[in-house]
C-alpha positions as CSV (number, residue, x, y, z in Angstrom):
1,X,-3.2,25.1,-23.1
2,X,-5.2,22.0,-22.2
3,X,-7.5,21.9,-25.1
4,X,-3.9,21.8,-26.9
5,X,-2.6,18.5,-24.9
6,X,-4.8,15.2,-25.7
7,X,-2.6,14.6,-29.2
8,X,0.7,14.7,-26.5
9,X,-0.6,12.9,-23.4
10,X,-2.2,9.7,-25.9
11,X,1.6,9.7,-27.5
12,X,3.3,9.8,-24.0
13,X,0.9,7.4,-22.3
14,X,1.5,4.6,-25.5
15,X,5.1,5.0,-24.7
16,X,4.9,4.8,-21.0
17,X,3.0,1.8,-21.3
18,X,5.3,0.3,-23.9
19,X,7.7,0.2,-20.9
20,X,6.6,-3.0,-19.0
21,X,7.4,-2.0,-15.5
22,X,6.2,-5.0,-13.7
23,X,6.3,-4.6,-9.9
24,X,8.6,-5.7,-8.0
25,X,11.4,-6.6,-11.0
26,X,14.2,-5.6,-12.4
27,X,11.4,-4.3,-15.2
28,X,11.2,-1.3,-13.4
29,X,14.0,0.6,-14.5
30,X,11.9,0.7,-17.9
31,X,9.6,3.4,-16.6
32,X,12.6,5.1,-14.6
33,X,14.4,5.3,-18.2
34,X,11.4,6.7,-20.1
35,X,11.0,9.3,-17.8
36,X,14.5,10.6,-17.7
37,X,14.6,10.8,-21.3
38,X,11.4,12.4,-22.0
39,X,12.3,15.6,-19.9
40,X,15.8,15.1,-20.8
41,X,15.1,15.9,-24.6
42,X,13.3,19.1,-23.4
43,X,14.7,22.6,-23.9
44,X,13.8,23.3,-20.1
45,X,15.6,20.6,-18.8
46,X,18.6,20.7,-21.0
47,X,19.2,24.5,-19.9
48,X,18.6,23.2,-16.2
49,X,19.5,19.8,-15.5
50,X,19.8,20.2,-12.0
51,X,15.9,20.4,-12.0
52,X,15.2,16.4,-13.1
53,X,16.9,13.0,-12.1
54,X,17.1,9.5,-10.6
55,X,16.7,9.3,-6.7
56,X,18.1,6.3,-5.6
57,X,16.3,3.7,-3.5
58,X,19.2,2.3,-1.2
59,X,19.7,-0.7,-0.8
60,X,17.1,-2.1,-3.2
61,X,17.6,-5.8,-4.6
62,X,16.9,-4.1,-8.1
63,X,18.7,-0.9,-8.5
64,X,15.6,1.2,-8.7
65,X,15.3,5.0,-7.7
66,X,12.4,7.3,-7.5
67,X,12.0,9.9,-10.7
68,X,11.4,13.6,-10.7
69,X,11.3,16.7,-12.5
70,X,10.7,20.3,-11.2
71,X,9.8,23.5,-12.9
72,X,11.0,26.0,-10.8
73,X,9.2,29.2,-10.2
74,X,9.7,32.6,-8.5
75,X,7.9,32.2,-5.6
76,X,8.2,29.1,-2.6
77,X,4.7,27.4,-3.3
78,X,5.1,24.5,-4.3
79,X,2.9,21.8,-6.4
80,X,4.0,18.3,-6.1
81,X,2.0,15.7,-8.3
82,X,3.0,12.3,-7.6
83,X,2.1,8.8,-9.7
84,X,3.4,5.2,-9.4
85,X,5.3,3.7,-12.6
86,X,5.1,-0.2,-12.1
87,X,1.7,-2.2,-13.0
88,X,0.9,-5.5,-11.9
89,X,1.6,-9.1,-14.1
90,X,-0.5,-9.5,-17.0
91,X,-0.9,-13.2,-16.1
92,X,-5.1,-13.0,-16.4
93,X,-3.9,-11.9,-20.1
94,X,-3.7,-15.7,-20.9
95,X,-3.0,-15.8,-25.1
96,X,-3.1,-11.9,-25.2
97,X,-0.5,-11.2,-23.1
98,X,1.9,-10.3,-26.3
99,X,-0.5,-7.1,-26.5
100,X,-1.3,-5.7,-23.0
101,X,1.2,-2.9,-23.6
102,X,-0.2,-2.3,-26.7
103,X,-3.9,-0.5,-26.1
104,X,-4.6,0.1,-29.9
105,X,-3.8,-4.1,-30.7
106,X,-5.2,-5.0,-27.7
107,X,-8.3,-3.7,-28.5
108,X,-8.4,-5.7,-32.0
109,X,-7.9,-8.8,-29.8
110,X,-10.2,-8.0,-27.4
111,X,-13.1,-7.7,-30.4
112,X,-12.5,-11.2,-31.1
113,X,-13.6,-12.6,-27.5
114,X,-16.0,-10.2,-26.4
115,X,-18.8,-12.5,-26.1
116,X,-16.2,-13.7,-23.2
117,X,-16.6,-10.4,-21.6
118,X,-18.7,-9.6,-18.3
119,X,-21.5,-7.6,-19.8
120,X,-20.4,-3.3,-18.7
121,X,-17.1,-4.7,-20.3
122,X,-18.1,-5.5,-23.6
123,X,-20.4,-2.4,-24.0
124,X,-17.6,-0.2,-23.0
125,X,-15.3,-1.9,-25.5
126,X,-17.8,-1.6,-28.5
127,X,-18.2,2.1,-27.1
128,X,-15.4,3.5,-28.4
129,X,-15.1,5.4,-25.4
130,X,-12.3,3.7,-23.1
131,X,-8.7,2.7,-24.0
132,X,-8.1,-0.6,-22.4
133,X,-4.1,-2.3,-21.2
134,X,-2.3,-3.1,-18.7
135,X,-1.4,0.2,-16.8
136,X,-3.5,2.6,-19.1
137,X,-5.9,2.8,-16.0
138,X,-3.9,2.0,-12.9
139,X,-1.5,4.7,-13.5
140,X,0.4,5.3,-16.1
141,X,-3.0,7.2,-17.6
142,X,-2.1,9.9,-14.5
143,X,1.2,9.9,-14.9
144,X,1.1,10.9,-18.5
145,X,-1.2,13.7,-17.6
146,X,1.4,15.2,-15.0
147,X,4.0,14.8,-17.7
148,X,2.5,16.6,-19.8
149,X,1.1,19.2,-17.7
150,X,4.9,20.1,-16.6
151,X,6.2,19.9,-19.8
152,X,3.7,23.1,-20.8
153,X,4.5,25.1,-17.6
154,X,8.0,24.8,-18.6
155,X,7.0,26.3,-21.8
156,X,5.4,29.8,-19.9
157,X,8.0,32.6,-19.0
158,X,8.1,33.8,-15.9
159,X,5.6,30.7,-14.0
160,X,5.1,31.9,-10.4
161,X,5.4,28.7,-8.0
162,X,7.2,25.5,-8.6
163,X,5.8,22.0,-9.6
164,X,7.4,18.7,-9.2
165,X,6.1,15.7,-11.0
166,X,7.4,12.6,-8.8
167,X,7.5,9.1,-10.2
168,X,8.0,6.0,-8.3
169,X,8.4,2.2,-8.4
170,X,7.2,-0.5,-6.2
171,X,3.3,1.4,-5.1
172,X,2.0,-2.4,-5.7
173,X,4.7,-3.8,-3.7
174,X,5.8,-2.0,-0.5
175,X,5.9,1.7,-1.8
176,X,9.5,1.7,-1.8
177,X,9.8,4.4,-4.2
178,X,7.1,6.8,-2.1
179,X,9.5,6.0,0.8
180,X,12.1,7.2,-1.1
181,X,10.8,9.8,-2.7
182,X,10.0,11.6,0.8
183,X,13.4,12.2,1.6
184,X,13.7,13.3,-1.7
185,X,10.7,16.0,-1.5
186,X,12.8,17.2,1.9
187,X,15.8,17.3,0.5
188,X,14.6,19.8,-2.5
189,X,12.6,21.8,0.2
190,X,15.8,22.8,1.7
191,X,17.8,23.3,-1.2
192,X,15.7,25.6,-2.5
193,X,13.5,26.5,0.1
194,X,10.4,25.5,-0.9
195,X,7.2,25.6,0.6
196,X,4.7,22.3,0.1
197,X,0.8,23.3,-0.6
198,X,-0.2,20.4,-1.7
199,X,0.7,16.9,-3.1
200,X,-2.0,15.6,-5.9
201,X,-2.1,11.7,-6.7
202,X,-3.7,10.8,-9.6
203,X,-4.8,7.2,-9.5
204,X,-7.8,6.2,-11.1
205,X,-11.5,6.7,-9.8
206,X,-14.4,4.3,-9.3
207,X,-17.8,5.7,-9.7
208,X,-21.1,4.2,-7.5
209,X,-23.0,6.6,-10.6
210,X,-21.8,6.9,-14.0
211,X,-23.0,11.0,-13.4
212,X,-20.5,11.2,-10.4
213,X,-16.7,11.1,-10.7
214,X,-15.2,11.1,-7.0
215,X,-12.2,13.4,-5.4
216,X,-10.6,12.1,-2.2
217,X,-9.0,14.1,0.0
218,X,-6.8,11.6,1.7
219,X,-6.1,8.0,1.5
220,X,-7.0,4.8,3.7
221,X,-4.3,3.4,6.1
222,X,-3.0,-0.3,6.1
223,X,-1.6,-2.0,9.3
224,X,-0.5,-5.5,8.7
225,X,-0.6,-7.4,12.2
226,X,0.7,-11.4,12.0
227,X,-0.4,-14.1,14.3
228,X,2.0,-16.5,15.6
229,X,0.7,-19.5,17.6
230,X,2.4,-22.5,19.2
231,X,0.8,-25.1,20.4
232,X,1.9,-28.6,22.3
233,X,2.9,-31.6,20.0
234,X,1.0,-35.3,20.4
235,X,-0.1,-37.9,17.8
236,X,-3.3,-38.0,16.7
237,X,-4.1,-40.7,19.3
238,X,-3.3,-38.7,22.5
239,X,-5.6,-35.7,21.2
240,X,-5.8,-34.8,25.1
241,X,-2.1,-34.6,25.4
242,X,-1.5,-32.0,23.1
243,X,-2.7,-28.9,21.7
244,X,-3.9,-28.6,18.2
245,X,-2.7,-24.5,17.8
246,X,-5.2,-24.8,14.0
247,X,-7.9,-25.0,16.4
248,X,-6.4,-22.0,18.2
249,X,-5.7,-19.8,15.2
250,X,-9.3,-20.7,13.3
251,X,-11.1,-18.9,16.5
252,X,-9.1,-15.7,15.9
253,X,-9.3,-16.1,12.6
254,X,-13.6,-16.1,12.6
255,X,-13.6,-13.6,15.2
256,X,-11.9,-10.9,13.2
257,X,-12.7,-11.7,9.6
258,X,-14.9,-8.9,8.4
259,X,-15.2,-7.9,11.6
260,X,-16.4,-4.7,12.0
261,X,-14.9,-4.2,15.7
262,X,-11.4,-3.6,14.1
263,X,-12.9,-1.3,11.5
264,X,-12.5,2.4,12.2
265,X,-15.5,5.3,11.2
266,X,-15.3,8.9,10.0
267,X,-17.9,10.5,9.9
268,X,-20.0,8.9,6.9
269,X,-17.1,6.8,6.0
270,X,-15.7,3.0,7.3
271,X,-12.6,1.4,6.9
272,X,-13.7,-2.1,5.1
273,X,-12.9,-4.6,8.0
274,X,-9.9,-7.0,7.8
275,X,-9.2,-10.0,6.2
276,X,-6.5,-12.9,6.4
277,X,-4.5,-13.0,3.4
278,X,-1.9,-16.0,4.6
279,X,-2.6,-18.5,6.7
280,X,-0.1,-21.6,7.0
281,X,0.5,-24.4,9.3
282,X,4.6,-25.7,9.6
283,X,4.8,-29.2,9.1
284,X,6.8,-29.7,5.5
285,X,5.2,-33.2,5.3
286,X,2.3,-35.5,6.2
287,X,2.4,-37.6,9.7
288,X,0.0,-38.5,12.5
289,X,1.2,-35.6,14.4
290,X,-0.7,-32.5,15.3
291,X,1.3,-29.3,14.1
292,X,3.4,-27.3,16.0
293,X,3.1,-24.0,15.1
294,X,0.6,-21.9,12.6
295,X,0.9,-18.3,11.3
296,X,-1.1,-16.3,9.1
297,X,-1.6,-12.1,8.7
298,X,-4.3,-10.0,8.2
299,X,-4.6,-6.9,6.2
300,X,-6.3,-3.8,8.2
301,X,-7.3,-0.8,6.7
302,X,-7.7,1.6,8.8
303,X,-9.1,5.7,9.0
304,X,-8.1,7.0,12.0
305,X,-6.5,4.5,13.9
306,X,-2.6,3.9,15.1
307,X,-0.6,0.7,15.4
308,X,-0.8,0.6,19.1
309,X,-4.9,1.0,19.3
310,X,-5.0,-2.1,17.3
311,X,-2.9,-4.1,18.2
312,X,-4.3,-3.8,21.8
313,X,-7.5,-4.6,20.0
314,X,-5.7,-7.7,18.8
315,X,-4.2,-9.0,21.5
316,X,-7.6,-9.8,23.8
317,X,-9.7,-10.8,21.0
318,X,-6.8,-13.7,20.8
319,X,-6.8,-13.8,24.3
320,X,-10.3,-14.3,24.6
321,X,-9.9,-17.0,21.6
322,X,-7.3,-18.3,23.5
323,X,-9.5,-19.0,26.5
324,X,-12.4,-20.2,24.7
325,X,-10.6,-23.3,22.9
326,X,-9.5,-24.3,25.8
327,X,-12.8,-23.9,28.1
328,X,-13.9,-26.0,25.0
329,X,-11.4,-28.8,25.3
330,X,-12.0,-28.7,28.9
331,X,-15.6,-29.8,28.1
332,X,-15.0,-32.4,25.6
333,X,-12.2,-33.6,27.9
334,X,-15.0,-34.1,30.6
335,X,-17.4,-35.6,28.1
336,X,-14.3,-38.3,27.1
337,X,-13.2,-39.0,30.7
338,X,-17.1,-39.5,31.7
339,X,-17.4,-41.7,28.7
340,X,-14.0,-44.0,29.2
341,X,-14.9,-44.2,33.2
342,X,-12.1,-42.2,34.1
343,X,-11.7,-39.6,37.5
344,X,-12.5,-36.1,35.6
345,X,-9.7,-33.2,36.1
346,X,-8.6,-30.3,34.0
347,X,-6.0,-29.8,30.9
348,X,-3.0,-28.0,31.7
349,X,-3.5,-25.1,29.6
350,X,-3.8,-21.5,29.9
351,X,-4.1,-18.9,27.5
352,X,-0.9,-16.7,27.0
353,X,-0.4,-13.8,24.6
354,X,2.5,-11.8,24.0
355,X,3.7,-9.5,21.2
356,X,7.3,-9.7,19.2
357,X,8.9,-7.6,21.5
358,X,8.3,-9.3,24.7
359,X,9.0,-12.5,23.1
360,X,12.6,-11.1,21.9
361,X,13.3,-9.7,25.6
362,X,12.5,-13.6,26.9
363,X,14.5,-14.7,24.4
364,X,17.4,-12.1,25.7
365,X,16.3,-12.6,29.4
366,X,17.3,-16.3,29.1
367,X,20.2,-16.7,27.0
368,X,22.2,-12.6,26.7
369,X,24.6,-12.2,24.7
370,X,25.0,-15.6,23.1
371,X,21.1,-14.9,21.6
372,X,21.8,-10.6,20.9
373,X,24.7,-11.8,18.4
374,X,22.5,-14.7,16.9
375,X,19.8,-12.7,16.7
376,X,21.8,-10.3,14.6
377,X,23.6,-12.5,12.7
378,X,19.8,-14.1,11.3
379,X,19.1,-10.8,10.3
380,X,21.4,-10.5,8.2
381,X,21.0,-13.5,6.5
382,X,17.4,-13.1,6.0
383,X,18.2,-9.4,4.8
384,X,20.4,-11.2,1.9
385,X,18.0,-13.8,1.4
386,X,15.1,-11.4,0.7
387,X,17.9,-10.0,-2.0
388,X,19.2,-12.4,-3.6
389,X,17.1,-15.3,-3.3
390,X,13.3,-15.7,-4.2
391,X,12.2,-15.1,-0.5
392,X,9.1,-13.4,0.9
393,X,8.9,-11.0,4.2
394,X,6.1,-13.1,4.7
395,X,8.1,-16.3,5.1
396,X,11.1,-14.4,6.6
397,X,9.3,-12.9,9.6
398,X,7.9,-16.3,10.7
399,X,11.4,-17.6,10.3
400,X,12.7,-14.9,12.4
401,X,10.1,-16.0,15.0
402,X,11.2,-19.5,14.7
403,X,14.3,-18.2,15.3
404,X,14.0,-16.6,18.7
405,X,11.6,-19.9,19.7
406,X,15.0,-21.7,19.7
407,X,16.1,-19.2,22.7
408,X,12.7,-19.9,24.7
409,X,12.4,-22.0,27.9
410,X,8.9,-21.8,28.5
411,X,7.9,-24.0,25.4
412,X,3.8,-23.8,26.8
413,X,1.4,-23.0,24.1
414,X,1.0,-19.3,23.6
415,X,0.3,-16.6,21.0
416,X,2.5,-14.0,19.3
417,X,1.2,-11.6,17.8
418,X,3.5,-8.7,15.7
419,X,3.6,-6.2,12.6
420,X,4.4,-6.8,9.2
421,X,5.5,-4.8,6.6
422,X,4.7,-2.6,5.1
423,X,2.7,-0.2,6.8
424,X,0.2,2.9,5.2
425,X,-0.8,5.6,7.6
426,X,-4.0,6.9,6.8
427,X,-4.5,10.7,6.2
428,X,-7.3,13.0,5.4
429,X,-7.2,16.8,5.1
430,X,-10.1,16.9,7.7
431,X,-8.5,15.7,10.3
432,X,-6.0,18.6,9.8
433,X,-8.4,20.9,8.7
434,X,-7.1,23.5,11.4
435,X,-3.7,23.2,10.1
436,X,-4.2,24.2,6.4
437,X,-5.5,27.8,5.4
438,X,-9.5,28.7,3.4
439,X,-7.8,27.9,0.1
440,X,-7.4,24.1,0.7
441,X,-10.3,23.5,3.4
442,X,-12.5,24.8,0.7
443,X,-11.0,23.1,-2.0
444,X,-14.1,20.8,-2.9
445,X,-16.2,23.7,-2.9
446,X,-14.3,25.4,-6.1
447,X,-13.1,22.3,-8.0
448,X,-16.5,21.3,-8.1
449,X,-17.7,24.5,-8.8
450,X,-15.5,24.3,-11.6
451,X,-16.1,21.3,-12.9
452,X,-20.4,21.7,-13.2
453,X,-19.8,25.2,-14.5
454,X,-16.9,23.6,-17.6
455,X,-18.8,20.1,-17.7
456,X,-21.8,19.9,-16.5
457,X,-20.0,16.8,-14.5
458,X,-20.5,16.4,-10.1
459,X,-18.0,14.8,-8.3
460,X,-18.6,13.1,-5.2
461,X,-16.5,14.1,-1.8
462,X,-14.5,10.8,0.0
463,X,-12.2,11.8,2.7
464,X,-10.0,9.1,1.5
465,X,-9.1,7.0,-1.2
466,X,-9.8,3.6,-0.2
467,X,-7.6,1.4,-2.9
468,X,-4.3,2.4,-0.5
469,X,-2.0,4.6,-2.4
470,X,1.3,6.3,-1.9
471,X,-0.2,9.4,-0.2
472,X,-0.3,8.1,2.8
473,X,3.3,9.4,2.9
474,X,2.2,13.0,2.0
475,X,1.8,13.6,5.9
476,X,1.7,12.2,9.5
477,X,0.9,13.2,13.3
478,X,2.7,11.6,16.2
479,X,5.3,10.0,14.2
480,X,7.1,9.2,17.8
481,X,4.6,7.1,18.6
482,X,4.1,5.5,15.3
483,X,8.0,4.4,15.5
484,X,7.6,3.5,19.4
485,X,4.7,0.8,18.1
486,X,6.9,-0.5,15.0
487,X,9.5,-0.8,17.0
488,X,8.0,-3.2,19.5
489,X,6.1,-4.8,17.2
490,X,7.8,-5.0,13.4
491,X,11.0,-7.5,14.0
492,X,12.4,-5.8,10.2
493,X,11.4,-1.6,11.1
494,X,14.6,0.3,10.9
495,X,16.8,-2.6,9.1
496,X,14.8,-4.6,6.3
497,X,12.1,-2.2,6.1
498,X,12.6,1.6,6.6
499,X,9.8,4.1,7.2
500,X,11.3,7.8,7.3
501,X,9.0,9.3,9.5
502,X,10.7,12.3,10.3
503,X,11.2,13.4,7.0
504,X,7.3,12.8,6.6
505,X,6.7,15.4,9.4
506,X,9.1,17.6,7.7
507,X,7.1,17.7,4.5
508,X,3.8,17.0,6.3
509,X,1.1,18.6,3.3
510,X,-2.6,18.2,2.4
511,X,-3.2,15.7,-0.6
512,X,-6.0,15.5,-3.0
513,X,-6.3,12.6,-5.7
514,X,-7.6,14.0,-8.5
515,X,-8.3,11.0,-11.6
516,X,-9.5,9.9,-14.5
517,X,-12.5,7.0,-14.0
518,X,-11.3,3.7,-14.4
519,X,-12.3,0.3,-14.2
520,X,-11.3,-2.9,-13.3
521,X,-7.8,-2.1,-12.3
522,X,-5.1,-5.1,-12.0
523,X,-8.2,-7.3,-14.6
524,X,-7.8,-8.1,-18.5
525,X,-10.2,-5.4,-19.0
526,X,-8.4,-2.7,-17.4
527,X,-9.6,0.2,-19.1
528,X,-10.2,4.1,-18.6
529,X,-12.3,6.5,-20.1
530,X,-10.6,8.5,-22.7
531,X,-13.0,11.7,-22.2
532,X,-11.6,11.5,-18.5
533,X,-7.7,10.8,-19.5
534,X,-7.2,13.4,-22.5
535,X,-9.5,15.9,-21.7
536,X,-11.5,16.7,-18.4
537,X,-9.0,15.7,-15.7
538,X,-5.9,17.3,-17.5
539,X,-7.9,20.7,-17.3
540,X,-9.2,19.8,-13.8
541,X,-5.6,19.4,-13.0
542,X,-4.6,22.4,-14.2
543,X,-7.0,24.3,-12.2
544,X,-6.3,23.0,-9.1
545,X,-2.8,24.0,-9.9
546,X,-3.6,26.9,-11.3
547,X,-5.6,28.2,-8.1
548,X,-2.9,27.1,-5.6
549,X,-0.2,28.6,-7.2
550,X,-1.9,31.9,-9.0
551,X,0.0,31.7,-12.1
């Protein structure tokens, strides 16, 4: 069968791609439209279309919905193969962005600069070897492959198992379609009482070694904490009299950039360690006046680690910051008093951090009902903002925390520290290992057994994909506590942002991402290896399929 499939996943990918989902836009629907209509012109489907459709997203400022199609089988085990449909912007495209959906073009174009090119790019090109465009790569290269795939099972009579090919919007965004697309997966377990084996992403692959391609067996977490600090207003002049709260956020900014503390370990494997990916003081325009307030997030990727563990983390590092900016100002307060010949005595300061929740519960403490039905009332016009308007939840959380300021007494300097969406678990079939039966804790063991017996090609072991990707929803332990922390901590969990955690648990399966090799994802030169997309992972595909099911 797979020998028989690169002629119809090349023809199905150059289609997909022709549909320019960009993230996060109305563009979208593209991809969700191609989909549809490619099983809904097959014989299978058209006999059974209760086994293929749309799965709305609710509430979504662009009317998307999670895509799937199922061939069902005679037995409960179940396959499901999941892959994202939107790709980023093709901004970096510059003067060939009329030909990033177009691999076979863009290649032409791509001849005529690639003296332009970083070196491995320009020797691939002239290769022959890779098919480069926006979303070949990163995923719509996968997603053709599971298209495909299902299409031929629902060729065989009498398949034992089921398989359900799920496509969603949004992965480079907030995974709204994964979110979605859980409830879906529990929805057709109890319908037709199916029983979940195993969910297999196929994103792209980075090699170390061109000799070894890479299967993870779970995928890296990402918790998103913000920082909220408020300091004490003066002019320029009257340093002493204020406090400065930049001064504040750049020490817990340099104590936990790259810092390895908040960087969890598994066995051979670490989370890379955070970085800030907004920082932004409030004043709209210049004067001689220290800022207010300044608020940034960081992005943590995390392994094995839960809200609540870091954000404990979290909150004494900026406690200790806290306390060192103002023993320093204490010091040069000293030095200047000395120096002006005035009687030395202390600053008024003292360091104070507290996380969204307590804030909110001040806010409530001091002013009841009155701030309960503001309170609500801002929600729901951020919530149409963020629809209608060209808002950010990055801007709308610290306008939310503004917000509740207004309903604080105690105006002293102070931290606030809280969660942003959106938020990743991280999973990994090893942590779970004594959950799942010999066939899938050996499952490294025979795939790549298989794959140096067919191809002569090794494949490297990673407990988890480390580019973030949508299984993190295929599973997830103590989902109680996971809601108890978001709660507290994420002002939009439960109302602008949704996480179904229950119906995680429900469906709660081992994942495996299984590839082609890729390079520079999200880049001009996105590109993956043709060998890889047509040819070797179709038929690893099919085997891991193949030995899960027993068809």
């Amino acid at each position: 069968m797979v020998e028989n499939i690169a002629r119809q996943i090349k023809e199905t990918l150059y289609s997909y791609v022709e549909a320019q989902s960009i993230s996060n836009s109305y563009s979208e629907k593209s991809a969700e439209k191609f989909f549809l209509d490619y099983f809904g012109k097959q014989e299978y489907f058209q006999n059974h279309p209760e086994f293929y459709g749309a799965y709305p997203i609710v509430g979504d400022p662009f009317g998307r919905a999670a895509v799937w199609a199922m061939r069902k089988g005679s037995t409960e085990d179940t396959v499901v193969l999941i892959h994202h449909n939107d790709v980023v912007t093709v901004e970096d495209f510059k003067l060939l962005k009329d030909w990033a959906f177009s691999p076979d073009e863009l290649e032409e174009k791509l001849f005529e600069i690639k003296d332009t090119l970083a070196d491995e790019a320009r020797e691939d090109l002239e290769s022959g070897t890779y098919l480069f465009g926006r979303g070949v790569c990163d995923m719509k290269g996968g997603g053709a492959i599971q298209m495909v795939l299902l299409s031929e099972y629902c060729k065989m009579d009498d398949f034992k198992g089921n398989v359900i090919v799920l496509g969603v919007p949004d992965e480079e965004n907030l995974s709204a379609g994964m979110r979605a697309g859980v409830t879906l997966l529990k929805e057709l377990k109890e319908k037709y009482g199916l029983k979940y084996r195993l969910m297999i992403n196929s994103e792209p692959h980075q090699r170390k070694t061109k000799e070894d391609g890479v299967f993870s067996f779970g995928s890296i977490g990402k918790i998103m904490p913000y920082v909220y600090v408020r300091g004490c207003l003066a002019h320029a002049g009257k340093v002493f009299e204020g406090l400065n709260p930049t001064n504040v956020m750049c020490e817990i900014v340099r104590r936990t950039e790259v810092n390895m503390e908040l960087s969890d370990v598994v066995g051979s494997e670490a989370a890379p360690p955070p970085t800030w990916l907004y920082l932004r003081e409030n004043k709209l325009s210049y004067d001689v006046s220290m800022p207010l307030t300044i608020n940034g997030c960081l992005s943590v990727l995390t392994l094995n680690q839960s809200p609540a563990g870091l954000m404990d983390k979290l909150r004494k590092i900026c406690n200790d910051a806290f306390e060192s900016v103002i023993c320093d100002m204490n010091r040069n307060y000293a030095d200047f008093l000395e120096k002006t010949h005035q009687p030395v005595r202390r600053l008024p300061w003292e360091a104070k951090v507290v996380d969204f929740g307590e804030l909110y519960r001040e806010a409530e403490g001091n002013h009841g009902q009155i701030f309960t039905e503001a309170y609500n009332r801002k929600m729901e016009q951020l919530k149409e903002d963020l629809q209608t308007k060209d808002a950010s939840l990055i801007m709308a959380n610290f306008e939310l925390v503004d917000f509740v300021y207004d309903y604080i007494d105690d105006l002293s300097p102070r931290v606030v520290i809280g969660l942003m969406p959106p938020y990743y678990p991280n999973v990994a079939n090893v942590l779970a290992a004594d959950e799942y039966d010999d066939v899938i804790n050996n499952m490294y063991g025979w795939l790549t057994d298989y794959t140096k017996e067919k191809y002569n090609q090794n494949y490297i072991q990673e407990n988890y994909y480390t580019g973030i990707s949508d299984l993190s929803y295929s599973s997830i332990k103590n989902g109680k506590d996971i809601a108890d922390s978001l709660e507290k901590m994420m002002p939009f969990f439960g109302d602008i942002y949704s996480l179904p955690l229950e119906d995680i648990e429900a469906v709660s399966m081992p994942c495996v991402n299984i590839g082609p090799w890729g390079k520079d994802f999200h880049k001009l030169t996105e590109r993956v290896l043709k060998e890889d997309l047509y040819y070797r992972t179709p038929d690893i595909l099919n085997y891991a399929i193949k030995r899960i099911l027993e068809y």
